[in-house]
C-alpha positions as CSV (number, residue, x, y, z in Angstrom):
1,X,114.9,118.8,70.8
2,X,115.4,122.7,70.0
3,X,118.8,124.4,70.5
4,X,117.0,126.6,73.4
5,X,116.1,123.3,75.4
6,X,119.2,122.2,75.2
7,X,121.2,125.1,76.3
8,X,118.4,125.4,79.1
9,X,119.0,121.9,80.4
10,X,122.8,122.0,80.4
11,X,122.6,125.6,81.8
12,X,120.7,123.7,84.8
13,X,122.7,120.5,85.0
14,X,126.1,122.9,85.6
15,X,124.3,125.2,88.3
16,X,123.1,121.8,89.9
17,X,126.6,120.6,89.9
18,X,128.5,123.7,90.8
19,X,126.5,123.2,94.3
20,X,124.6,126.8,93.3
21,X,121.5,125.3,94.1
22,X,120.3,124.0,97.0
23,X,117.6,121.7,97.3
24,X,119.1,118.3,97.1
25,X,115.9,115.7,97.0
26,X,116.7,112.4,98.8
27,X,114.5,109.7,98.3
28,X,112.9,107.8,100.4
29,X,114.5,104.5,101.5
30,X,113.6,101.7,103.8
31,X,113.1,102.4,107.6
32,X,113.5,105.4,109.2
33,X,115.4,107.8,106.5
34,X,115.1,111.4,105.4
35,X,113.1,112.1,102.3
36,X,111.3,114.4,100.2
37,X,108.0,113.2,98.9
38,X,105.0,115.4,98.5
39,X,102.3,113.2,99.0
40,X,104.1,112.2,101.9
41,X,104.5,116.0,103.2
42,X,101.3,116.6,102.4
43,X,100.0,114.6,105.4
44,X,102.5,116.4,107.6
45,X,102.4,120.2,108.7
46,X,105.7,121.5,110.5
47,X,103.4,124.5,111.3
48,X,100.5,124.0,113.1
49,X,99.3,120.5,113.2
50,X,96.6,121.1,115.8
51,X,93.5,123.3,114.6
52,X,93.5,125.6,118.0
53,X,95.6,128.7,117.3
54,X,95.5,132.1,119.1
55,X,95.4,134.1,115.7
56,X,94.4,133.8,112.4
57,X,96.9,135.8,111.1
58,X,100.1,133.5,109.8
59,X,103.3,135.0,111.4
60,X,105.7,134.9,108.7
61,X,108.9,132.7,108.6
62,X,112.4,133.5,108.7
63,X,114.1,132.9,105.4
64,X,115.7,129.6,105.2
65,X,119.0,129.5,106.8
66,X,120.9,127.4,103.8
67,X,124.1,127.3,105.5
68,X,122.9,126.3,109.0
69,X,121.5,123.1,107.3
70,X,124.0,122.4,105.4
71,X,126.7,122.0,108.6
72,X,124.3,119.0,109.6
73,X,125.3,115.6,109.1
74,X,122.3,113.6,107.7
75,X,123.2,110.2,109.0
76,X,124.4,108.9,112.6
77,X,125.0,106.1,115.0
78,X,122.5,106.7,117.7
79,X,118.7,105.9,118.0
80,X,115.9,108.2,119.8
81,X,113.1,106.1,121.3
82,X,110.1,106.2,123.7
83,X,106.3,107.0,123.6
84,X,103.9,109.7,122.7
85,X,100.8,110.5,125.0
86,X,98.5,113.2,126.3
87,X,97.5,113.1,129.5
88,X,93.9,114.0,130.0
89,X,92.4,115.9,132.9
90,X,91.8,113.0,135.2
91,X,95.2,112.0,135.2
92,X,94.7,109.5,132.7
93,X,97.3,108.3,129.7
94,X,95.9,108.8,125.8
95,X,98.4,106.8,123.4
96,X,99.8,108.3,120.1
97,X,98.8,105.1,118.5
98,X,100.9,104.5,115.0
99,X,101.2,107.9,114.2
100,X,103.7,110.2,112.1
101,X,106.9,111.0,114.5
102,X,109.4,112.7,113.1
103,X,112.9,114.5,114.1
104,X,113.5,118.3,113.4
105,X,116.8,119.5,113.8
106,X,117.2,122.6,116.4
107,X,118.2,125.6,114.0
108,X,117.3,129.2,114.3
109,X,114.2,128.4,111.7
110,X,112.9,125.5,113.9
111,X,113.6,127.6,116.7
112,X,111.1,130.0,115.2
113,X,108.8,127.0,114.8
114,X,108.5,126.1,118.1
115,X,108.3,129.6,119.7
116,X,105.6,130.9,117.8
117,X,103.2,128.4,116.7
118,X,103.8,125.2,119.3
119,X,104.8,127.4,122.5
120,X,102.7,130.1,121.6
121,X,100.0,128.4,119.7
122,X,100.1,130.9,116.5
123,X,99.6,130.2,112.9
124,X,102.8,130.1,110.9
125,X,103.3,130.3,107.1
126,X,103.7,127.2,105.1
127,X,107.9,126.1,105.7
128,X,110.5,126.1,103.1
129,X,109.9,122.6,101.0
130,X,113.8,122.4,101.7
131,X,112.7,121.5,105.4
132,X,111.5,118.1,104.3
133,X,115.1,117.0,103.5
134,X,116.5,117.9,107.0
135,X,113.6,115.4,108.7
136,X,113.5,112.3,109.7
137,X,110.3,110.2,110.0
138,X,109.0,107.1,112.3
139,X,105.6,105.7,113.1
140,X,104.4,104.7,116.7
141,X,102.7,101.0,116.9
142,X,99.6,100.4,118.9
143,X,101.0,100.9,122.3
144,X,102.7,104.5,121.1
145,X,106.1,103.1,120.9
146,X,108.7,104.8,118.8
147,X,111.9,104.9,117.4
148,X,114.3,106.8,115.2
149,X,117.8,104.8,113.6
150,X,120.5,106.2,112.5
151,X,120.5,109.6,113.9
152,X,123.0,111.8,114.0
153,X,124.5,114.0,117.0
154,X,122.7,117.2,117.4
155,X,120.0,118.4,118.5
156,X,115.9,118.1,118.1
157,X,112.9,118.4,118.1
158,X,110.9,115.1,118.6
159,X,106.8,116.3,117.4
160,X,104.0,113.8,117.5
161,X,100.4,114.4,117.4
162,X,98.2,112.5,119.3
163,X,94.2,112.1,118.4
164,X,92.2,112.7,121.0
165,X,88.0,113.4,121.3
166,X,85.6,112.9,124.6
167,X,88.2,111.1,126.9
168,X,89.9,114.6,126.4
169,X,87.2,116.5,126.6
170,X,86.4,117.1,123.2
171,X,83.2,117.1,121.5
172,X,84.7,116.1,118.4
173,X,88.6,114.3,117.7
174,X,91.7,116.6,117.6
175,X,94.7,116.0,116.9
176,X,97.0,117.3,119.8
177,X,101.2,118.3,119.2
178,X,103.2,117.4,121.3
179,X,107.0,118.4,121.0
180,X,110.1,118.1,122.9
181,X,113.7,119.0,122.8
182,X,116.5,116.0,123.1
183,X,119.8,116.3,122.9
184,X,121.8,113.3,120.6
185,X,125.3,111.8,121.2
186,X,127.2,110.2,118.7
187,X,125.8,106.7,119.2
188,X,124.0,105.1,122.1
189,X,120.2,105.7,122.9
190,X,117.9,108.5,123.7
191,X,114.9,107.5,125.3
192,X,112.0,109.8,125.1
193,X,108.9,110.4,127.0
194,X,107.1,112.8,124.7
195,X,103.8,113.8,126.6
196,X,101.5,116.5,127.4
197,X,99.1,117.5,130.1
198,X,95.8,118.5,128.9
């Protein structure tokens, strides 16, 4: 190995360890726990999961607010549950059968998030890969039945997308967000009914 990688790689291992960079990569474990895997992320957009949007132009992000996420504590004692559906135009319940759930913590670029592209429909720009280490991920069964473990206090953003086609009025299948703000104690359960009228 040359003299120039070395001093390269020990140049990095001391800015890794003097906490000068930030982008701490946690693997993924078994249930419900943040990770950072990009075939994983790849299946999941935090900016516009459904294909409607009012523009074409993407509105630009914030920059990533490295001290706001750092102040959050990435494991807890409580445990968000419930179901995800749409509700079609007859009144009727569409299930968000086993699909990806997960938790965003309310910060002021997850704020941005959900004013501008779910609230107001708009294309955002692709988020920060640090995101991903923030998130925390479930799957809904058959019936649409959720649930996070382990969460911490705070609060969130609980985003599903449920697929929907004729019995929502749509020619072909689309996948519809659905979002919803909760607020987490220290322990105990949240229980969620994440739905949308269509």
């Amino acid at each position: 190995m040359s003299k120039i990688v070395k001093a390269l790689i020990t140049a990095l291992s001391l800015l890794l360890l003097s906490g000068c960079v930030h982008q701490e990569l946690i693997l993924p474990g078994a249930g419900n726990s943040f990770w950072s895997s990009g075939e994983e992320n790849a299946t999941v957009d935090v900016s516009d999961l459904n294909t409607t949007v009012q523009s074409e132009q993407a509105v630009p992000r914030i920059p990533f607010p490295v001290e706001e996420y750092s102040r959050l504590a990435r494991s807890g004692h409580a445990t968000v549950k419930g179901t995800i559906s749409v509700l079609n135009a007859n009144g009727e319940r569409i299930l968000g059968k086993q699909t990806r759930l997960y938790l965003n913590p309310v910060t002021s670029y997850s704020r941005q998030w959900y004013q501008e592209s779910y609230l107001g429909g708009r294309k955002m720009d692709k988020a920060d890969p640090r995101l991903f280490n923030y998130l925390k991920f479930t799957t809904s069964d058959a019936t649409g039945h959720f649930a996070f473990y382990g969460v911490p206090a705070g609060r969130y953003y609980v985003i599903g997308v449920v697929r929907c086609g004729q019995e929502c009025g749509y020619s072909t299948p689309q996948n519809i967000r659905v979002a919803k703000e909760v607020s987490v104690g220290s322990s105990g359960t949240v229980n969620v009914e994440l739905s949308k009228n269509l």
